[in-house]
N, C-alpha and C positions, 0 to 999 in steps of 0.2 A: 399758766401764764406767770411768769416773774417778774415782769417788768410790766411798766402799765403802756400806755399808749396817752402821748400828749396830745391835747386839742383844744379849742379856742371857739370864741363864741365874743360878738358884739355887744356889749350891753349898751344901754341909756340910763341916763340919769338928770334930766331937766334936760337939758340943751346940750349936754356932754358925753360924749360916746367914748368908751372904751375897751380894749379889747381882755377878754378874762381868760385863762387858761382854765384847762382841768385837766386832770389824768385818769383814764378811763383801766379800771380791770375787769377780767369777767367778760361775760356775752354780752357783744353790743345790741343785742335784742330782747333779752332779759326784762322781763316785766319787774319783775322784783330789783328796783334799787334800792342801795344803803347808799347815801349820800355824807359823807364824812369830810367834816370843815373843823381847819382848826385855828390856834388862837392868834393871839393878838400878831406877833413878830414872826410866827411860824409860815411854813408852807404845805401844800397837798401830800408831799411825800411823808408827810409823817405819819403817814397811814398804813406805810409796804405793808411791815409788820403782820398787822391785822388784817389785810385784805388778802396776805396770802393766806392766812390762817382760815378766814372765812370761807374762800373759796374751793379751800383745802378739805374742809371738812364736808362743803354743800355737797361737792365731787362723793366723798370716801361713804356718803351717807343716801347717796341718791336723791340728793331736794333740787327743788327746781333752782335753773341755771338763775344768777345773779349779775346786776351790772351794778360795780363798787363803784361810786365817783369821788375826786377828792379835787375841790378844785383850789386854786389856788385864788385868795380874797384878791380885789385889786388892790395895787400897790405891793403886793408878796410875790414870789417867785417871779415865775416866768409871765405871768398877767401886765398888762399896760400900769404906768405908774399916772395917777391922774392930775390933771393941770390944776385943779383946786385944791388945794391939802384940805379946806373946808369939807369936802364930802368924804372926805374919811371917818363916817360913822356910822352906826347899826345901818340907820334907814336904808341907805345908800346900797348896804349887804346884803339887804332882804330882799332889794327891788334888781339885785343881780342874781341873787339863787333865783329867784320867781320866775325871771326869765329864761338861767339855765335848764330852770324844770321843766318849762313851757316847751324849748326845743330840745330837750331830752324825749319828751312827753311825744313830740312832733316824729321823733326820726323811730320811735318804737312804742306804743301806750304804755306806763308806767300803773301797775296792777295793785302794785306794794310798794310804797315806800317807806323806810327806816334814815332816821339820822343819829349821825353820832358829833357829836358840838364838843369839843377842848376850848374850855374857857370863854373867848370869844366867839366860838363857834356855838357855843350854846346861846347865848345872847343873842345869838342870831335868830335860833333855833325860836327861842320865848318870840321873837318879833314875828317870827312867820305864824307863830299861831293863832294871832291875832287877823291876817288874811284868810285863816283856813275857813273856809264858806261861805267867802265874800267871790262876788264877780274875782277881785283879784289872783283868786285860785283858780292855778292851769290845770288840774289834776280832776280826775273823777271822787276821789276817796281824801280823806286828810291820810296825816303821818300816822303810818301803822304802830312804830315805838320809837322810843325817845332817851337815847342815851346822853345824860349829863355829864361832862366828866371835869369836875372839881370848879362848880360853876354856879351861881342861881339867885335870886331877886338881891340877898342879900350881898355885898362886897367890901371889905374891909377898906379904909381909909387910910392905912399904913399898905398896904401892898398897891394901893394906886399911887405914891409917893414911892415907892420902892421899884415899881414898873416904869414910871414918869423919869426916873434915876437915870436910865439908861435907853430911854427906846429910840433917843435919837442920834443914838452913836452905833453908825454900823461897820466903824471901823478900819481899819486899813492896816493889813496880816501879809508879813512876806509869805509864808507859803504855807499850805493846809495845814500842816502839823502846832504853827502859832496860832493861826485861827480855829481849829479844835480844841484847843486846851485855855483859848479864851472863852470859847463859848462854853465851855466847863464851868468854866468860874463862875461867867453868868446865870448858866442855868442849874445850879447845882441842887435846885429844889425840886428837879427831878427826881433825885435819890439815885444809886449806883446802878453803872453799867459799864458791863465788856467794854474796853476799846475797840472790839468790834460794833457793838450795839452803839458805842457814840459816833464812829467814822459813818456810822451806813447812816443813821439819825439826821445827824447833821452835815454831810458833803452839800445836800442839795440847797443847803443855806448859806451857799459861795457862789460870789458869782467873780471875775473878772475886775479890781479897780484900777482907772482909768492912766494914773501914777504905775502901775504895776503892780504885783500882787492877788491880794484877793479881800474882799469886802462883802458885808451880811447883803442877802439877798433881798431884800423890803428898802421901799424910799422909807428914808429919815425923819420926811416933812408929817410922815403919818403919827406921828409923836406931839406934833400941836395941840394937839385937842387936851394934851396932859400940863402943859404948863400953866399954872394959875389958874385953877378948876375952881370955882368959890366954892365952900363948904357947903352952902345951902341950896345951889345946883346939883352938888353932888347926891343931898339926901332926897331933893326932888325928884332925881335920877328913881334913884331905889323904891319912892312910893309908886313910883310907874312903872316900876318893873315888876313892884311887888302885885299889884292890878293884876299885869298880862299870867302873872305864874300861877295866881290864885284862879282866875280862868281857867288854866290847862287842862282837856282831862286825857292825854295821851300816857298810854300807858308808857313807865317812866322808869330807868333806873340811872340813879345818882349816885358816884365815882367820887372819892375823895381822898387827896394826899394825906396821911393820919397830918402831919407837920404842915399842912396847908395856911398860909398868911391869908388866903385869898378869902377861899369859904371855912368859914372858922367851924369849929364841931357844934357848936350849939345851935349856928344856923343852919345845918345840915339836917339836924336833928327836926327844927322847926319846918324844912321842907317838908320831910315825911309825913307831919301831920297836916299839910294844905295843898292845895292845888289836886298833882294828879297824886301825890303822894306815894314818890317811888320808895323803893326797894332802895337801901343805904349799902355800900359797899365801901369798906374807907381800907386802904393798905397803907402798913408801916412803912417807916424810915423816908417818908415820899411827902414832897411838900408840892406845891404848887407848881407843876401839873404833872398827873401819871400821864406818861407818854405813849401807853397801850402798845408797848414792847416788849416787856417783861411778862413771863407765862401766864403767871398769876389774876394780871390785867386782861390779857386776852382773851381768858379762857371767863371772867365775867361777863366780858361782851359778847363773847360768840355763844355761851350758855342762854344769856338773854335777847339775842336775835333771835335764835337758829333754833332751840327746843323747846317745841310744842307747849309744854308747862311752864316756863319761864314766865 
């Protein structure tokens, strides 16, 4: 399969229903899911990459077949944009996975599951484990492994002003060629890539604006939550985060841009000795966030899903 297959799913949230997309690769009967969410402004396709890679090798190697899902958060891609910009946060995401897992869960039982969390995605990740063997869990098993990638209790204060900088400008680009070499600029803490590796990356983070042209694909209004954070919410934040991670015991491997703003190296370092205490894997030249495009990236997630000893 090369292409994934789009689909959608009702969620709730208090009194407010909206609709979620995902993109499905792999056997849609597949017991073994890898659920793959990513960060903040992103969308599901930032996954192809990887999901062909995975599927690639499960194939070349004989393992049982796999359903990759990557869905897109609400408010990002192809997902409902929601009428409260207030519920644009964790909670809101964890109680949308829980329910995609439930009816993932519902149309095939779900044997094995593996996540892979970019940034935001991982945040997510820390919040659902805090469900894990509570009534709230739809699944027979918790998450089999847990890929971090450049993410974790700790978060720097200069990369939330740096993020806050921009998240609510999605701009307005005569034709793809301006809007790819803005979002270069933007996201240059990926670290380098083909012109190819950035067209395929980033197309599906266009959509249509309404003047003409083309504009980022995520509502604007999901940028609220950054304006005026007080400092001391912020570190409250982190002591609760720091809780849920020290909790963890899923087996873990933690992804770091060496030039990451986000998770700085000494807090990376300090993962490894608490929680579930992954496996540290940091690549050069790459700041916040590896986008699991580049070989090198791949080939640590797919080592750490897919073989036995990992």
């Amino acid at each position: 399969m090369t292409q994934p297959t789009l689909q959608h799913i009702v969620c709730t949230s208090g009194d407010h229903a909206f609709r979620m997309a995902w993109w499905q690769w792999g056997d849609p009967n597949a017991s073994h899911v890898v659920l793959c969410v990513h960060g903040l402004t992103r969308q599901g396709r930032d996954f192809d990459v990887l999901a062909r890679a995975l599927l690639a090798d499960a194939e070349q190697r004989g393992l049982p077949p796999m359903r990759i899902i990557c869905p897109d958060v609400p408010g990002r891609g192809r997902s409902e944009w929601l009428r409260e910009p207030a519920l644009y946060q964790v909670p809101t995401y964890v109680g949308a996975m829980l329910q995609l897992l439930a009816y993932l869960h519902q149309q095939a039982p779900i044997g094995r599951l593996d996540w892979v969390g970019t940034s935001m995605g991982g945040l997510i990740a820390m919040g659902i484990h805090a469900v894990m063997g509570t009534e709230s869990w739809p699944l027979p098993s918790p998450i089999h492994k847990l890929v971090l990638n450049d993410v974790g209790p700790v978060i720097t204060w200069e990369s939330i002003q740096r993020i806050g900088s921009y998240v609510m400008d999605t701009g307005h680009f005569a034709d793809e060629a301006e809007a790819l070499a803005a979002l270069q600029q933007r996201f240059v803490n990926f670290g380098p890539h083909t012109p190819e590796q950035w067209a395929e990356l980033n197309r599906p983070m266009l959509r249509p604006h309404h003047e003409g042209g083309l504009q980022l694909h995520y509502d604007p209004t999901l940028g609220l939550g950054f304006r005026h954070v007080p400092r001391e919410a912020f570190v409250q934040g982190e002591a609760i985060l720091w809780k849920l991670y020290e909790a963890m015991r899923t087996p873990t491997l933690l992804l770091r841009g060496a030039d990451s703003d986000l998770l700085t190296a000494p807090a990376a370092r300090a993962m490894t000795e608490h929680g579930p205490k992954p496996h540290l894997v940091e690549f050069a030249g790459v700041g916040h966030a590896p986008t699991l495009v580049q070989d090198d990236q791949v080939e640590a997630v797919r080592h750490f899903l897919l073989d036995a000893d990992a």
